[in-house]
LOVOMI-128444 format. One record per residue: residue in one letter; x, y, z of N, C-alpha, C, CB in turn. Coordinates in steps of 0.001 Angstrom, whole numbers, plus 500000, padded with zeros to 6 digits. Each point is the difference from the previous one (the first is absolute). Glycine has a CB too. Example, Ala and Ser with C-alpha at 12.3 -4.5 7.8 and 13.67 -1.06 7.14 Angstrom:
! LOVOMI-128444
{residu a | nX 513190 | nY 494310 | nZ 507800 | caX 499110 | caY 501190 | caZ 500000 | cX 500900 | cY 501200 | cZ 500000 | cbX 498108 | cbY 498827 | cbZ 501246} $
{residu s | nX 501542 | nY 502223 | nZ 498034 | caX 500820 | caY 501190 | caZ 500060 | cX 499230 | cY 501090 | cZ 500730 | cbX 501184 | cbY 499372 | cbZ 497855} $
! end
This chain:
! LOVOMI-128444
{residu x | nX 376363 | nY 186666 | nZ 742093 | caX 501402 | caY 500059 | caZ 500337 | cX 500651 | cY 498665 | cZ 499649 | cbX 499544 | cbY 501676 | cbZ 501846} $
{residu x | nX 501680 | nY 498153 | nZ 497197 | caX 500159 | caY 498723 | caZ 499865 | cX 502094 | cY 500060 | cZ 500613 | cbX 497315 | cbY 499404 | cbZ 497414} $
{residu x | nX 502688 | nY 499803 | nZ 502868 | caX 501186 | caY 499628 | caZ 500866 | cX 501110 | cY 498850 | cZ 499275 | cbX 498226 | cbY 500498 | cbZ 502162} $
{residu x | nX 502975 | nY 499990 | nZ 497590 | caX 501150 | caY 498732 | caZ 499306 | cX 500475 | cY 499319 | cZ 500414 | cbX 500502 | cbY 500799 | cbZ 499073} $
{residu x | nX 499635 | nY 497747 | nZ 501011 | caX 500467 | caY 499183 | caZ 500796 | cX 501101 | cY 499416 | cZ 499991 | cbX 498294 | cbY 499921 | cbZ 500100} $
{residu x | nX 502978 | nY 500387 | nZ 500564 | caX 501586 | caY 499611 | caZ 499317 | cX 500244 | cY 498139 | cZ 500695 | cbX 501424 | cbY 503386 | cbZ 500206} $
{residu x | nX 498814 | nY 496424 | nZ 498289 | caX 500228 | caY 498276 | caZ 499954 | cX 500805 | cY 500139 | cZ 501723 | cbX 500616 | cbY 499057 | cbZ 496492} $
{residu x | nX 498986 | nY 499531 | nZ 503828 | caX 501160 | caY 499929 | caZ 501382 | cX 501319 | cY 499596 | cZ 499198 | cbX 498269 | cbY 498978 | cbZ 502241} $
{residu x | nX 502855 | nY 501226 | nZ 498442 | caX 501115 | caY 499504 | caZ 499454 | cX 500733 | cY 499334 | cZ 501302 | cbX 500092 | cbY 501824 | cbZ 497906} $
{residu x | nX 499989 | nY 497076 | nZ 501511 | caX 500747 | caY 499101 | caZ 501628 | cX 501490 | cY 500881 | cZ 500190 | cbX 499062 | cbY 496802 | cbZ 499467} $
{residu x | nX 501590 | nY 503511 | nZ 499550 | caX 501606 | caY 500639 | caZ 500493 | cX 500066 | cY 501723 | cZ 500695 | cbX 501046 | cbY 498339 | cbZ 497621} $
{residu x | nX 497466 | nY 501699 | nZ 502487 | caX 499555 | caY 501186 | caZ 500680 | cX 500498 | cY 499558 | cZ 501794 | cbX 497564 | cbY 500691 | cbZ 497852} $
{residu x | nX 502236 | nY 498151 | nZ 502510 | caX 500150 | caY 500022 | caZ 501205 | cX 501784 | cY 499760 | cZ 500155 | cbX 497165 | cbY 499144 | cbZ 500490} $
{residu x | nX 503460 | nY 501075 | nZ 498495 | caX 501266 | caY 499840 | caZ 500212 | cX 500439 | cY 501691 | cZ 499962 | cbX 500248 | cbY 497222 | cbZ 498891} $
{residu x | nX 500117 | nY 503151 | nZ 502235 | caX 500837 | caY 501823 | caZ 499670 | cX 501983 | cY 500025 | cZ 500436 | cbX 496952 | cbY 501592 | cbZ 501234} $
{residu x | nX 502797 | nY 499527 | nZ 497817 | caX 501564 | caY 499586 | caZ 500404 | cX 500429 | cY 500130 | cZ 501369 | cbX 500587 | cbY 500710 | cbZ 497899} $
{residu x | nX 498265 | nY 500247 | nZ 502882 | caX 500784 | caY 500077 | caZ 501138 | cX 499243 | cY 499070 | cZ 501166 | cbX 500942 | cbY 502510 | cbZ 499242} $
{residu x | nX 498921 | nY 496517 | nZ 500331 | caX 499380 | caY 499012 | caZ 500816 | cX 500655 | cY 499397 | cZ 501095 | cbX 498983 | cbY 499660 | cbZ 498183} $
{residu x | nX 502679 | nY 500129 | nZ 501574 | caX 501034 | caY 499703 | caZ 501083 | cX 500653 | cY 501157 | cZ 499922 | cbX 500298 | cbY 497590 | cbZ 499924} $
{residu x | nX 500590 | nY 502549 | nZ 500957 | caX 501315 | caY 501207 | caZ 500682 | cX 500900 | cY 498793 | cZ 499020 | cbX 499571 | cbY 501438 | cbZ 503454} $
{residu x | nX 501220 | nY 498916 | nZ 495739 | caX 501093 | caY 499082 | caZ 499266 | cX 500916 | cY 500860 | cZ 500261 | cbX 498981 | cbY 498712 | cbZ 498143} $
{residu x | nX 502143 | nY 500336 | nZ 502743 | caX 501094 | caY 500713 | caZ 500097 | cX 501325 | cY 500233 | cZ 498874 | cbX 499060 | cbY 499253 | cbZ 502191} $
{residu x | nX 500312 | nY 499372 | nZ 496626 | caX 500604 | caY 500163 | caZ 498621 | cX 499570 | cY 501438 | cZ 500091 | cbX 499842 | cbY 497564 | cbZ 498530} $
{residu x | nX 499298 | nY 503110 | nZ 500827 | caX 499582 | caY 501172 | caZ 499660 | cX 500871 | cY 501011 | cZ 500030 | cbX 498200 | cbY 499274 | cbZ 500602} $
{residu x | nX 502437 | nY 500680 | nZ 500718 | caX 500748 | caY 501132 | caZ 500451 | cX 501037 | cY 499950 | cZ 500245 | cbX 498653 | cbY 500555 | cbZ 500585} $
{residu x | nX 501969 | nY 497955 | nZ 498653 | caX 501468 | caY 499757 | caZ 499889 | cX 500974 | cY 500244 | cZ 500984 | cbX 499457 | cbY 500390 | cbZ 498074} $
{residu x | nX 500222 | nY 500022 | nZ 502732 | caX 500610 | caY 499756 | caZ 501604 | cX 501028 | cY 501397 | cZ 499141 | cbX 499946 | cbY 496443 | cbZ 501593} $
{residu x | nX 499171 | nY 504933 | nZ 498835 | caX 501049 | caY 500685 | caZ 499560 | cX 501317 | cY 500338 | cZ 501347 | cbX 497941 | cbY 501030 | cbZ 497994} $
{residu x | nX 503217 | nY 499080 | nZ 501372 | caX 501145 | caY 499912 | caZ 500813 | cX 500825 | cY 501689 | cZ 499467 | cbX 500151 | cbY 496602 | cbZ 500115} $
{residu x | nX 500590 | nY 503628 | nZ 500876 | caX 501013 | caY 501199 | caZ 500249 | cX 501297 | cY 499430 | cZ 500763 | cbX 497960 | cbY 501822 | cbZ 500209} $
{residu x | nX 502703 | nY 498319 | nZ 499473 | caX 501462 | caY 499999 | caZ 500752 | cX 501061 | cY 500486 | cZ 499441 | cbX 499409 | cbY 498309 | cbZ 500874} $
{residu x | nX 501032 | nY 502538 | nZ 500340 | caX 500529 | caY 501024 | caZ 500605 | cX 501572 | cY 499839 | cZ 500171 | cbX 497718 | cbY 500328 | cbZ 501069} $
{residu x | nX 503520 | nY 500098 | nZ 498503 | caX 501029 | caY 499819 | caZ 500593 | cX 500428 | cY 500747 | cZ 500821 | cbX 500271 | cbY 499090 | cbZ 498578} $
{residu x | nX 500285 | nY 500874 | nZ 502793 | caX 500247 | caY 500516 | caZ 500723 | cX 501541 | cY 500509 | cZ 500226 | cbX 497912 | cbY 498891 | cbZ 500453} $
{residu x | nX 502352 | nY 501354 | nZ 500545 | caX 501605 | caY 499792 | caZ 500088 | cX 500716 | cY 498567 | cZ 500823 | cbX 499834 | cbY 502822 | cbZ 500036} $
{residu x | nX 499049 | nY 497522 | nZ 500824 | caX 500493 | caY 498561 | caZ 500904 | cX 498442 | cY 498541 | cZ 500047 | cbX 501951 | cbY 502264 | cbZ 502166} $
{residu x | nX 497312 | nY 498256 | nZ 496676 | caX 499022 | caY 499068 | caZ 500004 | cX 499191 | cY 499673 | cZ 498282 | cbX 499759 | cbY 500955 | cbZ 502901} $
{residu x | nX 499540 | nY 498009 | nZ 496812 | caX 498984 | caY 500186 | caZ 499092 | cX 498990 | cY 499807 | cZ 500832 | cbX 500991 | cbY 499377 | cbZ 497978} $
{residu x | nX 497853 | nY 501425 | nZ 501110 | caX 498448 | caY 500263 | caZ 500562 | cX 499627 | cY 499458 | cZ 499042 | cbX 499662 | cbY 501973 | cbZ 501248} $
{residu x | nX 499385 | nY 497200 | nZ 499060 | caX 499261 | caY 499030 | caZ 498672 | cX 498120 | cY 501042 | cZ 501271 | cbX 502389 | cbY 495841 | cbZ 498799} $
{residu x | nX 497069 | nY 504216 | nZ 499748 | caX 498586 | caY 500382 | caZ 500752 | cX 498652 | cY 499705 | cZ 498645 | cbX 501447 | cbY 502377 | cbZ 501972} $
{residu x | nX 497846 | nY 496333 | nZ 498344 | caX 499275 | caY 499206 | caZ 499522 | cX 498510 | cY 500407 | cZ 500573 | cbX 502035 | cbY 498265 | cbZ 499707} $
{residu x | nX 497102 | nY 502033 | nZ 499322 | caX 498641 | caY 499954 | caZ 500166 | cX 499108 | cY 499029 | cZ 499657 | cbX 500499 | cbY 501829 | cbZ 499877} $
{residu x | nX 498904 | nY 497407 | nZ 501181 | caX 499206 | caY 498516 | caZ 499846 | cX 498619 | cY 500389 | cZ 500412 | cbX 501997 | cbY 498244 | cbZ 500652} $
{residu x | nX 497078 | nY 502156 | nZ 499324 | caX 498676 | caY 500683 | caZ 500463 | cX 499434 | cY 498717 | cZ 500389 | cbX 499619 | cbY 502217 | cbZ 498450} $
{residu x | nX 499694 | nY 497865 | nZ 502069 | caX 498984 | caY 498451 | caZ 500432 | cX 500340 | cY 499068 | cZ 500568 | cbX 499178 | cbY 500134 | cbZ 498510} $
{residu x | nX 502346 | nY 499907 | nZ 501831 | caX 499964 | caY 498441 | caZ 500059 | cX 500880 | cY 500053 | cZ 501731 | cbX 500197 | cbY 498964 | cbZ 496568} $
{residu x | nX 499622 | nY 499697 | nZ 504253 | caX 500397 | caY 500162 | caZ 501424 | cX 501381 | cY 499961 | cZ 499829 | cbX 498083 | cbY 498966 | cbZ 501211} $
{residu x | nX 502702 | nY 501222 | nZ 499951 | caX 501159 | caY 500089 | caZ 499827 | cX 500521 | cY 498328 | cZ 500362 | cbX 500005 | cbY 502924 | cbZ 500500} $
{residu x | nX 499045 | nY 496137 | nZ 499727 | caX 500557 | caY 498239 | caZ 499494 | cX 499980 | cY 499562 | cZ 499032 | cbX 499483 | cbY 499353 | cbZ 501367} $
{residu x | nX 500112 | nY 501651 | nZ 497742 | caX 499501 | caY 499498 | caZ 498597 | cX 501703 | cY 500018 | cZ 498876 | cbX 496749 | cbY 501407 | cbZ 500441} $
{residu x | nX 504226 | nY 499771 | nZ 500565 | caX 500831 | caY 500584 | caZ 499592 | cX 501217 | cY 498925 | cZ 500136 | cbX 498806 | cbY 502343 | cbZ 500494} $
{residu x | nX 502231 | nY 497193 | nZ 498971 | caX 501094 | caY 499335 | caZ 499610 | cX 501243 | cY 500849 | cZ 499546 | cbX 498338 | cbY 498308 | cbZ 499456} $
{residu x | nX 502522 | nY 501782 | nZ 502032 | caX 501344 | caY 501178 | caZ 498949 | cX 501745 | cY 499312 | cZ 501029 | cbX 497791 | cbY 503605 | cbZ 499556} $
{residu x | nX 502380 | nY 496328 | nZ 498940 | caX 501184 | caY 499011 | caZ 500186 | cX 500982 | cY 500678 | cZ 499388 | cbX 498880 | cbY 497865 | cbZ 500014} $
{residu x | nX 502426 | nY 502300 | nZ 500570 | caX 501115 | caY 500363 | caZ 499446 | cX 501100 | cY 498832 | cZ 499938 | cbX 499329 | cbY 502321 | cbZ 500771} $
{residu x | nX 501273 | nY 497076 | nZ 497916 | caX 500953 | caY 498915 | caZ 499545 | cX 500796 | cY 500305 | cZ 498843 | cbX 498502 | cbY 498481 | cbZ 500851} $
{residu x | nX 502679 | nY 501189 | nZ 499484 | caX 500799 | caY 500336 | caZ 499004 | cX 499967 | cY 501319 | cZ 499108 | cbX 499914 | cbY 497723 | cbZ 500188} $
{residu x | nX 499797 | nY 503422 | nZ 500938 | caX 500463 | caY 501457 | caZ 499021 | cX 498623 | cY 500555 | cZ 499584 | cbX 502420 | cbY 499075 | cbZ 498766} $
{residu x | nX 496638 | nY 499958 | nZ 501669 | caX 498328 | caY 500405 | caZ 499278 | cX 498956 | cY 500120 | cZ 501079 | cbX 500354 | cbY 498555 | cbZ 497798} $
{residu x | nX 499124 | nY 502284 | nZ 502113 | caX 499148 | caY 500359 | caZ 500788 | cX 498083 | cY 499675 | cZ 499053 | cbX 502519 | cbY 502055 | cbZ 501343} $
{residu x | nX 497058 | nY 496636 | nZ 499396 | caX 498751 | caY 499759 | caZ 499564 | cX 498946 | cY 500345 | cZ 500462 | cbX 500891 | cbY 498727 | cbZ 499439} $
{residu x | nX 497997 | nY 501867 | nZ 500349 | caX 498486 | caY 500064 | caZ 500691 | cX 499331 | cY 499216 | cZ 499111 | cbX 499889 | cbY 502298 | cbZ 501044} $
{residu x | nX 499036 | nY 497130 | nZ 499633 | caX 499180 | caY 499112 | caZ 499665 | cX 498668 | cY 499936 | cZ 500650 | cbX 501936 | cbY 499024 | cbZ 499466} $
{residu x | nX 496810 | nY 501083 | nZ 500104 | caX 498690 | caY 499948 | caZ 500547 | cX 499270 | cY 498978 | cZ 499263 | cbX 500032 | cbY 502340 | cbZ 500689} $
{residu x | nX 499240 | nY 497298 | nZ 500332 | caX 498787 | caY 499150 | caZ 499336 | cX 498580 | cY 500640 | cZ 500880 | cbX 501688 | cbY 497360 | cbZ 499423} $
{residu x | nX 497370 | nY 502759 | nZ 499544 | caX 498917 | caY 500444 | caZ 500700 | cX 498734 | cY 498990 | cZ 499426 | cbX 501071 | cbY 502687 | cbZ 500318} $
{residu x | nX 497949 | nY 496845 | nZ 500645 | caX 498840 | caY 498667 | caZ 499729 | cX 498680 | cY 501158 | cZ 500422 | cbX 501520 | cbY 496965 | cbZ 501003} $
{residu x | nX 497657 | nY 502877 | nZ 497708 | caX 498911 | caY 500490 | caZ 500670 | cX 498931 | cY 499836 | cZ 499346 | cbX 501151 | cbY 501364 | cbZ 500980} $
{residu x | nX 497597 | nY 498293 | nZ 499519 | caX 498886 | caY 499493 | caZ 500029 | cX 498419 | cY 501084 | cZ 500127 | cbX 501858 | cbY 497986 | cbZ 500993} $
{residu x | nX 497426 | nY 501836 | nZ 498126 | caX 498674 | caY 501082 | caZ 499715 | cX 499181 | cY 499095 | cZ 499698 | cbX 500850 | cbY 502106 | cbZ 499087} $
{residu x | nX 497976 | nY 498330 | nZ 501494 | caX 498940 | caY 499670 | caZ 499837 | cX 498791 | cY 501081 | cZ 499595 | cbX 501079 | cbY 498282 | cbZ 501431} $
{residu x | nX 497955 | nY 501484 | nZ 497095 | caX 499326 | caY 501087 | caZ 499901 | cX 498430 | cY 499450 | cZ 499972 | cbX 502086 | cbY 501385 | cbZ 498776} $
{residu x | nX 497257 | nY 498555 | nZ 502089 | caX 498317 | caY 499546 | caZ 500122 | cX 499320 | cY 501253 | cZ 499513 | cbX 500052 | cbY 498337 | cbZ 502229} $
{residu x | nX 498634 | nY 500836 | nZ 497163 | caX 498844 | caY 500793 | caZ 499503 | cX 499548 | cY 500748 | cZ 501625 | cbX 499072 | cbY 498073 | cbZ 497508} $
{residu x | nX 499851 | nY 502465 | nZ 502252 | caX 498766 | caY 500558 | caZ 501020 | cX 499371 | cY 498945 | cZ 500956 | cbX 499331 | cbY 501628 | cbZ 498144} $
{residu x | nX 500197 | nY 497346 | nZ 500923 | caX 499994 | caY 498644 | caZ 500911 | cX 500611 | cY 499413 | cZ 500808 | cbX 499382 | cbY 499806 | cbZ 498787} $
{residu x | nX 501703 | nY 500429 | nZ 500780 | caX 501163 | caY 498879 | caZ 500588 | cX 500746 | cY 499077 | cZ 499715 | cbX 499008 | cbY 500336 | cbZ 500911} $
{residu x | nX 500402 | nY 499563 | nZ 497494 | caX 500820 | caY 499133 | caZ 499272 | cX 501252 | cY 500466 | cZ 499640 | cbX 498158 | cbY 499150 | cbZ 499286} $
{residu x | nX 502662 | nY 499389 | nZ 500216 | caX 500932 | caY 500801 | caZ 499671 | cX 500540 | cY 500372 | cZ 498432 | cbX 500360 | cbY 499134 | cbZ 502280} $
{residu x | nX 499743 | nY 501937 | nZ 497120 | caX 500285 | caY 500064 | caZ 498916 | cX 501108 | cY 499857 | cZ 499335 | cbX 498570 | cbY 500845 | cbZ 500474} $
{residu x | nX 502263 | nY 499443 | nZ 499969 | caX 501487 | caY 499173 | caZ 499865 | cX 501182 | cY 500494 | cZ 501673 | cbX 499791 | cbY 500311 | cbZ 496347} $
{residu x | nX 501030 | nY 498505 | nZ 503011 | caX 501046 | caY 500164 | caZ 500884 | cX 501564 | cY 499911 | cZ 499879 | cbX 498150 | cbY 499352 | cbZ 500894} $
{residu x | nX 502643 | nY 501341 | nZ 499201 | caX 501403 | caY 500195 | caZ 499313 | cX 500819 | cY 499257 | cZ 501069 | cbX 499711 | cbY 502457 | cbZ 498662} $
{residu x | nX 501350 | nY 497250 | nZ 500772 | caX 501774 | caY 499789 | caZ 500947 | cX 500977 | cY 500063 | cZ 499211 | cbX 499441 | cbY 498428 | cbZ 501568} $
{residu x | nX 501219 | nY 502749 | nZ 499484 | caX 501216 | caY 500229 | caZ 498922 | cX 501191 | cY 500128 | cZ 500285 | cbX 498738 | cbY 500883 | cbZ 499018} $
{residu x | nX 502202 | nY 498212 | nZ 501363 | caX 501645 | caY 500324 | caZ 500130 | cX 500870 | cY 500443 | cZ 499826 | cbX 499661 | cbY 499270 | cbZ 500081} $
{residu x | nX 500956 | nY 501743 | nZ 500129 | caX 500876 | caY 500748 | caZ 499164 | cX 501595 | cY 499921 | cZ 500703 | cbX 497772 | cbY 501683 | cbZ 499179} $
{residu x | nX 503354 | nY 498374 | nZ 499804 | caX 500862 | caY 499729 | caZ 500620 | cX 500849 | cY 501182 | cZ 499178 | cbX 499479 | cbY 497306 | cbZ 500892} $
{residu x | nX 501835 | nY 503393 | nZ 499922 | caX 500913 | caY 501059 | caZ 499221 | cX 501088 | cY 499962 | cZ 500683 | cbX 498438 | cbY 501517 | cbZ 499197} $
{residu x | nX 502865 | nY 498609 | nZ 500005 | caX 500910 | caY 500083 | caZ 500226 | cX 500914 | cY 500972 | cZ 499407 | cbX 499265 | cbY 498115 | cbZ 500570} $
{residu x | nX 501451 | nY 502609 | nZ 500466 | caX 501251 | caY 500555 | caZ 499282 | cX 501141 | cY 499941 | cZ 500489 | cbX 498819 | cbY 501241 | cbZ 499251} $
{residu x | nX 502559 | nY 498576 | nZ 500158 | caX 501119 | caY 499796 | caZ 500295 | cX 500688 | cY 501579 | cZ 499608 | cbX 499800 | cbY 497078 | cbZ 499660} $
{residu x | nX 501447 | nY 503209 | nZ 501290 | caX 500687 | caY 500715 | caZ 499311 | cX 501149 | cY 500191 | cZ 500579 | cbX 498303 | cbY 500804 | cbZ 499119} $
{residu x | nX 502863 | nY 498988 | nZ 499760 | caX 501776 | caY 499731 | caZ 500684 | cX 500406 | cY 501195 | cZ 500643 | cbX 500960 | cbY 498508 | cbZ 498098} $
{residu x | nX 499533 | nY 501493 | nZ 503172 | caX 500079 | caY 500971 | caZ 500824 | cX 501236 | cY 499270 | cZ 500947 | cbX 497254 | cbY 501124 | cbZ 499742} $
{residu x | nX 504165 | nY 499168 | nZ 499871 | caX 501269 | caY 499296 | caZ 500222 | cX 500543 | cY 500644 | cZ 501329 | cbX 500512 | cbY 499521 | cbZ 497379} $
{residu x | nX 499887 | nY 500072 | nZ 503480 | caX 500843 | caY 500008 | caZ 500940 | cX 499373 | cY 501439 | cZ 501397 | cbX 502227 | cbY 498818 | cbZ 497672} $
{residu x | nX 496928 | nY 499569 | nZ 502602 | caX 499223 | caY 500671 | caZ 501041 | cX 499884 | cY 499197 | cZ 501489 | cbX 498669 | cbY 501015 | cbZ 497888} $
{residu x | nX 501375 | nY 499579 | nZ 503509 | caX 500032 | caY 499455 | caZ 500874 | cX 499055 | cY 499174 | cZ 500387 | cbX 501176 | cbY 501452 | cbZ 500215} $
{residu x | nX 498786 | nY 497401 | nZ 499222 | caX 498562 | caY 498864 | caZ 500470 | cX 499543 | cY 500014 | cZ 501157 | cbX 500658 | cbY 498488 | cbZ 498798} $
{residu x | nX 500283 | nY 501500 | nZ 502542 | caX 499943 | caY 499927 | caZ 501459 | cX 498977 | cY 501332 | cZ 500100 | cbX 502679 | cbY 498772 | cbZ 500762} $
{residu x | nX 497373 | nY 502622 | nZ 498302 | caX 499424 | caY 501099 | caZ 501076 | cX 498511 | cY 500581 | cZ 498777 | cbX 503115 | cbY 501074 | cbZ 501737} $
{residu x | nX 496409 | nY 498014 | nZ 497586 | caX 499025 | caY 500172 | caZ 498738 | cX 498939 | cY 500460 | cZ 500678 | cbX 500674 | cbY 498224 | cbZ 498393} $
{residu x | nX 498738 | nY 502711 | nZ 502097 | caX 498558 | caY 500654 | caZ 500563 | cX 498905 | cY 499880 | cZ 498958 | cbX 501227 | cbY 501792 | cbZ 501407} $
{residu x | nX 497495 | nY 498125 | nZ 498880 | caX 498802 | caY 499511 | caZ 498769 | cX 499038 | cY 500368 | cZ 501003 | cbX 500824 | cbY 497764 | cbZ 498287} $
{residu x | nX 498253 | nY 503106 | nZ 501379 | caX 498853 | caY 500418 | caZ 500290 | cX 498778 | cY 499953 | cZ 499229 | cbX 501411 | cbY 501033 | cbZ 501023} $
{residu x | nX 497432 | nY 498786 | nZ 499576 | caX 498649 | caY 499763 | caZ 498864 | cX 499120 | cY 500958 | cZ 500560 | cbX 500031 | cbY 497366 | cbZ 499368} $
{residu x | nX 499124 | nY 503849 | nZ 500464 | caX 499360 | caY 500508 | caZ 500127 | cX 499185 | cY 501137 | cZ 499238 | cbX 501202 | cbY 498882 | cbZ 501429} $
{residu x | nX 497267 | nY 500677 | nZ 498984 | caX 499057 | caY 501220 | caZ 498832 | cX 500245 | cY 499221 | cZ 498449 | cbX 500720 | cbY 502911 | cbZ 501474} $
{residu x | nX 500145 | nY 495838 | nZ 497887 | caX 499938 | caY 499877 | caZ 498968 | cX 501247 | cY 499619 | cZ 499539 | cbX 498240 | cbY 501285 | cbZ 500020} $
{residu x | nX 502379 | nY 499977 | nZ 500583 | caX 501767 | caY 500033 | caZ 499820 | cX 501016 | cY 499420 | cZ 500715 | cbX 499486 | cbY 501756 | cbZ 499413} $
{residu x | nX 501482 | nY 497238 | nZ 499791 | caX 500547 | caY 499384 | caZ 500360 | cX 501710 | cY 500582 | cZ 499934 | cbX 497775 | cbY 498374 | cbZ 499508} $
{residu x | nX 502983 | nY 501921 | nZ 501366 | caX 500992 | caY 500575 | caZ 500160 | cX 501441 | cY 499196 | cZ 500779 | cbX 498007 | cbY 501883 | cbZ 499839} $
{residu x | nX 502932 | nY 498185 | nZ 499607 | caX 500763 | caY 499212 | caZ 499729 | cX 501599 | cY 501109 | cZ 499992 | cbX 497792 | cbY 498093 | cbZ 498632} $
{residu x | nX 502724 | nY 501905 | nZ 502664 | caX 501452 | caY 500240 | caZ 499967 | cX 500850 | cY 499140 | cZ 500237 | cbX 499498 | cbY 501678 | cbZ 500462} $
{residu x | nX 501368 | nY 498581 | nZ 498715 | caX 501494 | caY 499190 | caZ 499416 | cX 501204 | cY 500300 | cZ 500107 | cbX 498943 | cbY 499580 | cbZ 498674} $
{residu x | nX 500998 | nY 500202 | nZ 502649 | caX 501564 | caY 500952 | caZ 500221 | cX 501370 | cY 498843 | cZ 499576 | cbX 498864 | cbY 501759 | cbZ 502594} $
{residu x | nX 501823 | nY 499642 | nZ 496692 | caX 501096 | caY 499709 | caZ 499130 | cX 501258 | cY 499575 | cZ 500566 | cbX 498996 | cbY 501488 | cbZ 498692} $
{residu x | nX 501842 | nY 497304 | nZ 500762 | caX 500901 | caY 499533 | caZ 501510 | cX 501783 | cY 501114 | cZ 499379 | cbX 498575 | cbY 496124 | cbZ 500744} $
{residu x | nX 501668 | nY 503693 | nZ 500805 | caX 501437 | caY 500363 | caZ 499158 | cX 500508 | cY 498961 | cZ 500117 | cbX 500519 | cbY 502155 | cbZ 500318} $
{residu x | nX 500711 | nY 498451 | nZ 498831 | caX 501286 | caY 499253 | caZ 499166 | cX 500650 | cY 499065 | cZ 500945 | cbX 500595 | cbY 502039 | cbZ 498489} $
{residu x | nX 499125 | nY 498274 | nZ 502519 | caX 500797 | caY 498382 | caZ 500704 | cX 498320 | cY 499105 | cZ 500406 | cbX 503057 | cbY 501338 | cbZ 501774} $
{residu x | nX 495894 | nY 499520 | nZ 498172 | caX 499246 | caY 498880 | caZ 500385 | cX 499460 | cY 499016 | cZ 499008 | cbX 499534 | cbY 501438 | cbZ 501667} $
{residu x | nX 500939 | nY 498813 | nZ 496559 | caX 499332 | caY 499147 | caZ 498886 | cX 500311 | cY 498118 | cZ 500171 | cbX 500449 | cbY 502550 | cbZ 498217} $
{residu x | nX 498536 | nY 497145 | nZ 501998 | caX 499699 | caY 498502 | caZ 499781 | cX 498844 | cY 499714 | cZ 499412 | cbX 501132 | cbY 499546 | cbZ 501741} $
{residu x | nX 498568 | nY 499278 | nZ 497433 | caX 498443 | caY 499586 | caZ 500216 | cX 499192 | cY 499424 | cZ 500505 | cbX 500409 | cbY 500297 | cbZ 499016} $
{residu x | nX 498765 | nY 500513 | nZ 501328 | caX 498925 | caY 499297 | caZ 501373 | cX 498580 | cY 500340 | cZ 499431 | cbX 501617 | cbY 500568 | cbZ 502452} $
{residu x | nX 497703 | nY 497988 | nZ 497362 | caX 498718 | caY 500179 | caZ 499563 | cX 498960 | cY 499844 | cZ 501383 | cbX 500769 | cbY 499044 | cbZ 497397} $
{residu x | nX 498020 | nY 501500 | nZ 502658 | caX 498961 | caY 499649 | caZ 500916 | cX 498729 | cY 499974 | cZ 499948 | cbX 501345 | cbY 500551 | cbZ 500844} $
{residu x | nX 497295 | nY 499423 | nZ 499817 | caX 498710 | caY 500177 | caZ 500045 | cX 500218 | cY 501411 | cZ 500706 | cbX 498896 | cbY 497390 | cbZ 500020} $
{residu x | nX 500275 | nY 503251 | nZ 499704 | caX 499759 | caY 501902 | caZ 500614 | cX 498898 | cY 499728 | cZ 500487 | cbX 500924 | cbY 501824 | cbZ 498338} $
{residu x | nX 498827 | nY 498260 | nZ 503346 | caX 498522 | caY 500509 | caZ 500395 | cX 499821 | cY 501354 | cZ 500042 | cbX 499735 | cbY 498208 | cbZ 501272} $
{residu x | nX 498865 | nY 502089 | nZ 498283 | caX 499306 | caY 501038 | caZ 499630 | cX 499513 | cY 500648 | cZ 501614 | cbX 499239 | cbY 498834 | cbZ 497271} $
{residu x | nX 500842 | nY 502466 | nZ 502922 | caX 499695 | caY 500124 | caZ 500963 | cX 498564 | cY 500778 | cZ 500149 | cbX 502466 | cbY 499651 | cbZ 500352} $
! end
């Protein structure tokens, strides 16, 4: 019985799906116009909801994540055969004009990040930028 022996290849221990990259999945987004609101609704998989950054300034509505994460892969022994770190950072902006800053609701859950924008009326337009906590 004779048996083939495949060269090792060091970029073998590299796979693509070795980290959750939230590049990957481009922070897919939906939003919604309403009558009396916008619905912004963002999918971030993996990542905590401190990791999350959402700021509304000047007419724009930003999300922003950073995600840090760290692997370790040991032999049978215990050694270690390699070890990764990898930072990832994403952002998206998108102009979304004349909205009530004071009443901005933001929710994070299961992944999904959800985001109402209620629309001001006509005597309430000013600009008011702020930080949004996530709830």
């Amino acid at each position: 019985m004779t048996s083939t022996l495949t060269p090792f290849n060091p970029l073998s221990l590299f796979k693509d799906d070795f980290l959750t990259s939230i590049s990957k999945d481009h922070m897919k987004t939906d939003i919604k116009e309403l009558k009396t609101k916008v619905k912004v609704a963002t999918e971030i998989p993996g990542v905590t909801k401190d990791n999350i950054d959402l700021k509304y300034n000047d007419d724009v509505l930003t999300i922003s994540v950073k995600q840090s994460e760290f692997a370790d892969h040991e032999s049978e022994d215990g050694t270690f055969i390699h070890s990764e770190r990898s930072t990832s950072n994403m952002s998206r902006s998108f102009a979304i004009p004349n909205i009530d800053c004071d009443n901005i609701k933001a929710k994070y859950k299961d992944g999904l990040l959800t985001v109402d924008l209620p629309k001001l009326k006509e005597s309430q337009k000013e600009e008011v930028t702020g930080q949004i906590e996530i709830q």
